[in-house]
C-alpha positions in Angstrom: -45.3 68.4 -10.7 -44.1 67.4 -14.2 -42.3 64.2 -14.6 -38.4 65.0 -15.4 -38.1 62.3 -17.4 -40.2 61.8 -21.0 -42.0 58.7 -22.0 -41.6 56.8 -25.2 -45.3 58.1 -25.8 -44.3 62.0 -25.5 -41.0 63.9 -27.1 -38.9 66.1 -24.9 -39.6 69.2 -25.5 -36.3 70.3 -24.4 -34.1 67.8 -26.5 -36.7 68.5 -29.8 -36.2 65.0 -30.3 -38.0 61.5 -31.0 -39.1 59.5 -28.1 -36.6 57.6 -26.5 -36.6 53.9 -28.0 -38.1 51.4 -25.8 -36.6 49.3 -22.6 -37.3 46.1 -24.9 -35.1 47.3 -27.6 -32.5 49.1 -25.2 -32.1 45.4 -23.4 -31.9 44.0 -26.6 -29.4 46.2 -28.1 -27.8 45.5 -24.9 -27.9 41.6 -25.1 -26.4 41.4 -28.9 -23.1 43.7 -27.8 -22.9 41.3 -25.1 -23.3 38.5 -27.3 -20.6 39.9 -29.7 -18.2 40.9 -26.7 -18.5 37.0 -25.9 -17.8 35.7 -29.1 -14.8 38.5 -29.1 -13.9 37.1 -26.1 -14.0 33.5 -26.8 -11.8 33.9 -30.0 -9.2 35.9 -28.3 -9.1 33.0 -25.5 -9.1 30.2 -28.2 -6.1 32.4 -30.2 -4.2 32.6 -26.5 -4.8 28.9 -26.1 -3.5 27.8 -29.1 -0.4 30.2 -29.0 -0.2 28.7 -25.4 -0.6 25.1 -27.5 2.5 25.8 -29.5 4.6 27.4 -27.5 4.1 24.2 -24.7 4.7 21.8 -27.6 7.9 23.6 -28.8 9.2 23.3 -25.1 8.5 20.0 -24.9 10.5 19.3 -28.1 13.5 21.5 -26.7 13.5 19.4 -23.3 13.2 16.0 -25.4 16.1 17.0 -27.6 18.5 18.1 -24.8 17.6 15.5 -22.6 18.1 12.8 -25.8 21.6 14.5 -26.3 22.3 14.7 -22.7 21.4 11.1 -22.0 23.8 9.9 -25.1 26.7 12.5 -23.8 25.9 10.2 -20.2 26.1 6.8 -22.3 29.0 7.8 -23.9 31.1 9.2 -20.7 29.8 6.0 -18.8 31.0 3.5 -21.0 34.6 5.0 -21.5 34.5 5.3 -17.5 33.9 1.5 -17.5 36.2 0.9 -20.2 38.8 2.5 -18.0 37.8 1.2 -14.9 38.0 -2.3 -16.9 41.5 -1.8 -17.8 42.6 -0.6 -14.7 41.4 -3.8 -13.3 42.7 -6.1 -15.7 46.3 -4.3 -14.9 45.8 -5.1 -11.0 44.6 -8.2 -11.6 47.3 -9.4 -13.8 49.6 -7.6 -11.2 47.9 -9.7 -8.4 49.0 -13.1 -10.3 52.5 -12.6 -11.0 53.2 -11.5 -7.4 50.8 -15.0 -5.8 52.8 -17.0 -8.4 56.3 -15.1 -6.9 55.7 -15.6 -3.4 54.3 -19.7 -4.5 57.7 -19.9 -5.7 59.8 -18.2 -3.4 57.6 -20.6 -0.5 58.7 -23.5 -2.3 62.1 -22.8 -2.4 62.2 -21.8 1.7 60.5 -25.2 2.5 63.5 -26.9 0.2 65.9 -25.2 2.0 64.6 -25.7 5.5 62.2 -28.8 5.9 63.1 -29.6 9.2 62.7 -25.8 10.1 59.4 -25.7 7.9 58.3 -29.0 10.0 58.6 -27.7 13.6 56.7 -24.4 12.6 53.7 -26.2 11.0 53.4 -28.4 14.0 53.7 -25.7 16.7 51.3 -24.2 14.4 49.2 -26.2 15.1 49.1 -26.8 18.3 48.1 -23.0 18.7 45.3 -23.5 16.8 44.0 -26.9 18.7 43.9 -24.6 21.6 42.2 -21.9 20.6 39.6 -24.3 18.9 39.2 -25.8 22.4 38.6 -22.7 24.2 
């Protein structure tokens, strides 16, 4: 039986060819397109990366710039909220003060009117209170 496949040693007689090359150069044709495909490979991942890189350092400026403008927009609606809120407060305030000094005045001028009146009331007034202490 003849061997169907030919040896480096021995042409094919079929093909009319040279003998195949060897295993050792085969394997290392094999290994140096491997190699290249790696360093193909590497580049293109180092290119994605620093793409990746840029595009994650440009987002990062967007965010810090809206969030900078945002934050001052905040500041700026917090502090005439305040202001407001200030105001408003001031108004009661004021408000508060002219009616206490009102009613001090109108007090004053009931107790002139009616001491005796005024008396009898603070006394009895009194007296509740003394018995609720007790209790």
């Amino acid at each position: 039986m003849s061997n169907p496949l030919p040896t480096p040693e021995s042409p094919d007689p079929e093909i009319g060819c040279s003998p195949m090359p060897s295993i050792s150069q085969a394997a290392n044709d094999l290994r140096a397109a491997a190699g290249e495909k790696a360093r193909e490979l590497v580049q293109s991942a180092e290119t994605k990366a620093s793409a990746l890189k840029e595009r994650a350092v440009e987002s990062a400026q967007h965010f810090r710039d809206s969030a900078t403008v945002k934050a001052s927009a905040l500041k700026t609606a917090t502090t005439e909220k305040a202001q407001h809120l200030k105001e408003v407060a001031s108004d009661q305030w004021e408000d508060t003060r002219v009616k206490a000094r009102e009613l001090h005045v109108t007090a004053e001028d009931y107790i002139r009117q009616n001491p005796t009146q005024c008396v009898v009331s603070a006394l009895a007034l009194g007296f509740l209170i003394g018995l609720i202490v007790r209790r």
